[in-house]
C-alpha positions, 0 to 999 in steps of 0.5 A, a space after each residue: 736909290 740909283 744903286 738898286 736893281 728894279 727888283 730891289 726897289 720892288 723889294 724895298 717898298 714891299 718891306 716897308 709895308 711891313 711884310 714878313 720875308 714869306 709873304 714877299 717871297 709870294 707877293 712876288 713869286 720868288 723863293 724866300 731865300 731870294 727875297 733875303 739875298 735882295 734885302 742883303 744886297 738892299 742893306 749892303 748898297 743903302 749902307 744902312 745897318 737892319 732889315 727895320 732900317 730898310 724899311 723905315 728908309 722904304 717909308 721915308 723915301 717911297 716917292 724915290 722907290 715909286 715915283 709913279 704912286 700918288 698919294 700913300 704907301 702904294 708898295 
């Protein structure tokens, strides 16, 4: 996880609450096209295979994405 920027690791735990790319473009208040480039990146640095894996890693790993949440998914 040390290999993400701030942003990817917003990214990142915001895809593994499941959002579609749209709603994180607008979660965030950036363009869809830059949400794709993050999670192109976030697959690539991760060394996992789908944006499906990133998210279930998302899921798994949150308190390394987060470590600031309490207690359930906080993305």
């Amino acid at each position: 996880m040390d290999r993400l920027t701030g942003r990817e690791r917003q990214v990142l735990a915001l895809l593994g609450g499941g959002l579609p790319t749209r709603a994180l473009a607008s979660k965030l208040g950036i363009a869809e096209r830059t949400v794709k480039s993050h999670i192109t990146h976030i697959i690539g640095k991760l060394e996992l295979e789908s944006r499906l894996e990133a998210a279930l890693v998302a899921n798994i790993h949150h308190d390394l994405i987060c470590p600031g949440a309490i207690g359930g998914f906080h993305g």
